[in-house]
C-alpha positions, 0 to 999 in steps of 0.5 A: 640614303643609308639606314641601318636595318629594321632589327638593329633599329628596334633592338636597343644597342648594345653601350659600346666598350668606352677605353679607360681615359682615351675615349671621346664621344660625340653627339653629330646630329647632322650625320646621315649617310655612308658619305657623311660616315666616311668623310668623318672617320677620314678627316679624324684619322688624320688629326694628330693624336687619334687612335681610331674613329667610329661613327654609329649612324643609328645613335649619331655619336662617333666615338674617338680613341685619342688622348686629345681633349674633346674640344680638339675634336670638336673643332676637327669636325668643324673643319668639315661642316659637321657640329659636335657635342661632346657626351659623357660617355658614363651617363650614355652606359644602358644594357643590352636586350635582356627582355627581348632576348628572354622572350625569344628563349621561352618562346623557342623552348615553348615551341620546341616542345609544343612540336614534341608532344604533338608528334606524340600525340599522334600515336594517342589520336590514331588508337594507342591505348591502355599502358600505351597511351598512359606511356606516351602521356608521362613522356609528354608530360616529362616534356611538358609541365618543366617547359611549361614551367619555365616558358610561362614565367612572364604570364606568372610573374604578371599575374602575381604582381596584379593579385598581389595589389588586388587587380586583375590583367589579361595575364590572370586568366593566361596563367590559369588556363595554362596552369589547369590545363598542364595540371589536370593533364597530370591528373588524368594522366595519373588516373589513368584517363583517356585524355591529356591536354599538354599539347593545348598548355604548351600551344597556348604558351607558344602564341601569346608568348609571340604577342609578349615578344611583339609587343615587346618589339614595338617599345624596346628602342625606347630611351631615356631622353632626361639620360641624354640631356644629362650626356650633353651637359658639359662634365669638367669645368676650368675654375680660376684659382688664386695662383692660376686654373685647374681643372674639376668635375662639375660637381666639385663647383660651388656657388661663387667660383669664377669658371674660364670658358673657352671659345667653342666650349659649353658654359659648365653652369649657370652665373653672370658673365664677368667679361665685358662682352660676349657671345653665345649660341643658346640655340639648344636652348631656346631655338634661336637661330642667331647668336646672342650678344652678352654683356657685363653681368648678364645671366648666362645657363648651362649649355649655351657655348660660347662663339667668341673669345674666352669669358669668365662666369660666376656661378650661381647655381650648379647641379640640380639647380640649372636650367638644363637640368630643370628642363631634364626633370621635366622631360622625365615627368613628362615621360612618366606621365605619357607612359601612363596612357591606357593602351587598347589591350589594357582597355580591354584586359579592364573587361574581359579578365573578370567576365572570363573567371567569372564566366569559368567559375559559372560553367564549373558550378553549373555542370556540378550541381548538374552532374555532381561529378567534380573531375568533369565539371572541372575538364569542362570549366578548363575547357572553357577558361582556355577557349576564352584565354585571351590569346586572339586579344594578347595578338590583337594589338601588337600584332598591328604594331608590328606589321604598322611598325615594319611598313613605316619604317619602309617609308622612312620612320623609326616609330619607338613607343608602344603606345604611339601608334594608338596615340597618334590616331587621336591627334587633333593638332599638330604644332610645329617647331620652326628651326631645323625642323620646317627649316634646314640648320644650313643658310642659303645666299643670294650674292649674285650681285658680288664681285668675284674679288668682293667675294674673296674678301668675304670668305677670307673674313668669315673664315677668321670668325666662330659665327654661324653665319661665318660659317655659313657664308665660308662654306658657300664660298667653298670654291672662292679663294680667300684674300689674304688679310691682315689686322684681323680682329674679331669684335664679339657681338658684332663682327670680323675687321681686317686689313686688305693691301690697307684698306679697312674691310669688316663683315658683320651685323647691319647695326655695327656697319650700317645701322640703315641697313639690316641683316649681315653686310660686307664693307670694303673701305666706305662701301657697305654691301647687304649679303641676303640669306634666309634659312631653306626650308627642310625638303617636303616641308609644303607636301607635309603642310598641305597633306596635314591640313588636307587631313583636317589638322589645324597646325600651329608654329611655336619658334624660339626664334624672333617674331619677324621670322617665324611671320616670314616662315608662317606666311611661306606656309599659307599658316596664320597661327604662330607664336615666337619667342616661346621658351622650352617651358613656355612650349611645354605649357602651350602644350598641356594646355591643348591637352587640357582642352582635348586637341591631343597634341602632337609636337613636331621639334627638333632641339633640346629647347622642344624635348620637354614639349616632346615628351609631354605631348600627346605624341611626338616626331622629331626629324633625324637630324634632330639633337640626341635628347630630343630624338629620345623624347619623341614617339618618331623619327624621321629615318628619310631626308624628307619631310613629305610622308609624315601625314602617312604616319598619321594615316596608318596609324589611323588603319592601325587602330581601326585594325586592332579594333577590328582583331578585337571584334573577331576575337569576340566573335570567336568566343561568342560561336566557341564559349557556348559550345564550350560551356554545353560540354562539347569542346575538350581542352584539345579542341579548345586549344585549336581553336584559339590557336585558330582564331590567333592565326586569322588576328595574325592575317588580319594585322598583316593588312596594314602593311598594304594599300593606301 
């Protein structure tokens, strides 16, 4: 399998240039490799009216020059048994890195001069004194206080926004260590003191400005999933008028207007259907895996798409008010309200930022009431606020992450949230959504029992229909050569008819064929053939089951689908809780209600109808080939084709937590030998430095094990 590279996953990509009124964007779920990418910018290329076509396999978009509707393109993609979505490109527009890229600006200048003023610093060590020393203290702190100044801007700017509301962070007592160690410098170098500590100011901004950039690593391939459930939305509408149709943007829809829409096309709003009949996919919805059969004067939602022939629709509601907009909000609430889960380090930072001013503050009052000398009462109080500068604990976490980060995306992972790792080491329950994600979007058939021409037949009629099972059913008869029919009509709802040398052929549902049978059935003249299918199950799915339940999960199914199904599907997997026919709110509230009881839920989905459940969940996974808007509201997505290593994920993020905390420990076992040999007087701001510097390293070695081992 192809995947992109580890850096172009975790750095959000760039919107690429959308050409003024000749771009067509698609979401392609199903894409998944270097074959798929060339399959489609061949077969697009080839269709009239197409300038050029470019498939991203990170995001799953291809994006199409042409001046040909998106429905064209659509249907192009079909042709190759690929399904499309069409985006509003508009709605998809983000920015680049800036963040990220800041980061690593101020962690090379802060580094850079670290290594500047420490070479001069040797001549200060080996001997240099008087206007010798003096000298070689104002070139380093020429060098020093102005990068300083400018690499410590992130520590700065937290710290004022915290005091500014009367709190304190981690990123108060960063700035003042950092600010008193660069400005007593200057004082003694002023003063014409023996000792100038630029070198600690420059070292402590270098490390955490590393911890800054990881940490800002392990949560920058986070996306709005409410963005991209707007992008799905259809963006232009067909509205009868009295001399015709025109074509108007969505909001230009008013209640009461009567909209044509076309087959293969999204439903623009909600309202009843006008038509006598009709049939829809509302999988994206709902999660059912079969079509839905409408009629007069039933209530149709923005974002079904319609399988049959053109229907007309009365709106009744538009904009804010549609279903898939509700289900939009409510994946931004959720979002919000998961985005304000404690981490550890801000656990932490609760703690250790009062008890270090407080303890510098004791130190400095203590050594002056001692010696009555300010200028070393202060050299010893600066001393101690850098040793304790919570450097070791700004690595402890992302330090983890990243290494965690790196070794799952190596199994096959792309893990987006900061947080997610912590938060999927308490997950007690794991509820599964069945379609397209325990099961494969494709249908398997058993049509042994067929006779060759039988199965001509077959695949001249499903060719004729926009079902998915007729869809299905060409596909697997690929190397079958359709029978040539005529007569055909398509009955929505129901099925495909025809004509073969005069003898009526049909294939369709078991109710419309032969309401003893079930399922899908074939009839030639008064023969009626049962074609047996079922939905395979997704690769890996019994070795993630067992691996999960081994692990001391309970797991439950929540489907959409009907409950014959999802029992056919539980049953399979040796589970007994299951519940279908749950709508996305009705998952969404299943959810907060195993949060409420303390299970710390974890929703594995795939569709739009699980994005709300995603995001409110505890934590979330959502397979590759799940929709754009769910694969933006999960936590992880499963980068590999199979489905088998996901109780690894749990697994390391469990050594993940157990690694930070043990980081939190060595930082506190640092600070228990150095702050008393600090606050006796016995450690400069140099040596302070160094050993903060030191303790970084062993956080850094300590977090690298997670890459390793079981």
């Amino acid at each position: 399998m192809i995947v992109a590279c580890p850096a172009c996953v975790a750095a959000p990509v760039p919107a690429e240039p959308v050409p003024a009124e000749t771009a067509v964007q698609l979401s392609v779920p199903s894409v998944r490799c270097a074959a798929c990418i060339s399959t489609i910018e061949t077969h697009l290329s080839q269709v009239q009216g197409v300038v050029s076509a470019r498939v991203n396999l990170t995001q799953k978009r291809v994006q199409i020059v042409t001046d040909e509707p998106a429905t064209q393109m659509v249907a192009a993609l079909k042709e190759v048994g690929f399904d499309a979505y069409p985006l509003d490109a508009r709605a998809l527009v983000g920015d680049v890195d800036a963040e990220g890229r800041d980061l690593l600006l101020r962690m090379g200048v802060a580094g850079f001069a670290m290594m500047n003023v420490m070479l001069l610093s040797v001549a200060v060590w080996s001997g240099a004194s008087g206007a010798t020393r003096d000298l070689f203290h104002l070139i380093s702190a020429s060098i020093a206080l102005p990068m300083v100044l400018y690499a410590a801007q992130p520590f700065f700017k937290n710290a004022i926004s915290a005091l500014r509301v009367g709190r304190l962070n981690m990123d108060v007592p960063i700035s003042l260590a950092i600010i008193l160690a660069g400005g007593m410098s200057l004082f003694e170098t002023l003063m014409g003191g023996a000792h100038a500590y630029f070198d600690a100011a420059l070292s402590l901004t270098f490390f955490l400005l590393i911890g800054r950039y990881l940490e800002h690593r392990t949560r920058s391939a986070a996306h709005s999933a409410a963005k991209e459930l707007a992008a799905l939305e259809a963006h232009t509408a067909e509205r009868k008028t009295e001399t015709g149709t025109e074509v108007v943007a969505i909001d230009a829809l008013n209640v009461g207007d009567i909209v044509h829409v076309s087959s293969g096309m999204r439903v623009p709003a909600d309202g009843t259907l006008i038509t006598p009949n009709g049939v829809t996919d509302r999988s994206l919805l709902t999660g059912e895996s079969e079509p839905v059969s409408h009629a007069a004067f039933d209530l149709l939602h923005a974002g079904e798409i319609n399988l049959a022939g053109p229907i007309e629709v009365k709106v009744s509601a538009i904009g804010q008010d549609t279903r898939l907009h509700q289900i939009a909000q409510m994946v931004e609430v959720a979002e919000n309200a998961r985005n304000r889960y404690t981490s550890l380090a801000d656990r932490a930072a609760q703690i250790y930022a009062p008890a270090v001013h407080l303890l510098a503050l004791a130190t400095f009052v203590g050594w002056y009431v001692w010696s009555g000398e300010v200028r070393h009462a202060l050299n010893i109080a600066i001393a101690v606020l850098i040793i304790t500068c919570p450097c070791a604990l700004g690595l402890a976490v992302p330090a983890v992450s990243t290494a965690a980060i790196s070794r799952l995306y190596r199994l096959g992972f792309l893990v987006k949230s900061g947080t997610a790792l912590e938060r999927l080491a308490e997950v007690k329950t794991i509820v599964l959504d069945k379609t397209g994600t325990l099961t494969s979007p494709d249908f398997n058939f058993d049509l042994s029992a067929f006779a060759p021409d039988d199965l001509c037949i077959a695949k001249a009629l499903a060719q004729s229909s926009a079902h998915p099972l007729s869809r299905a059913l060409h596909q697997h008869l690929e190397d079958q050569t359709a029978t040539e029919l005529t007569d055909i009509q398509e009955v929505p709802g129901s099925g495909v008819s025809a004509k073969c040398d005069g003898v009526f052929v049909a294939l369709g549902k078991a109710e419309w064929l032969a309401p003893s049978e079930s399922g899908l059935c074939l009839k030639i003249g008064d023969h009626v053939q049962t074609l047996p299918f079922q939905e395979p199950l997704r690769t890996g799915v019994f070795d993630m089951v067992n691996g999960l339940q081994d692990a001391g999960f309970e797991l439950d199914i929540l489907s959409g689908d009907t409950l014959p199904k999802t029992r056919r599907l539980a049953d399979t997997l040796g589970l007994d809780r299951f519940r279908s026919g749950v709508s996305p709110e009705g998952k969404n509230a299943i959810i907060t209600d195993l949060a409420a009881k303390g299970h710390a839920p974890c929703m594995i989905g795939d569709g739009l109808n699980d994005s709300v459940a995603l995001a409110s969940a505890h934590a979330s996974i959502a397979p590759g080939t799940a929709l754009d808007a769910a694969r933006n509201a999960a936590d992880v997505i499963v980068i590999d084709d199979t489905m088998a290593k996901i109780p690894q994920v749990f697994a390391i993020s469990h050594k993940a937590v157990s690694l930070s905390r043990q980081n939190f420990g060595i930082a506190i076992a640092y600070n228990a030998v150095a702050v008393p040999i600090a606050i006796l007087g016995h450690a400069t701001p140099l040596a302070a430095a160094l050993a903060m510097s030191l303790s970084s390293i062993t956080v850094l070695i300590n977090a690298a094990r997670v890459g390793y081992g079981k």
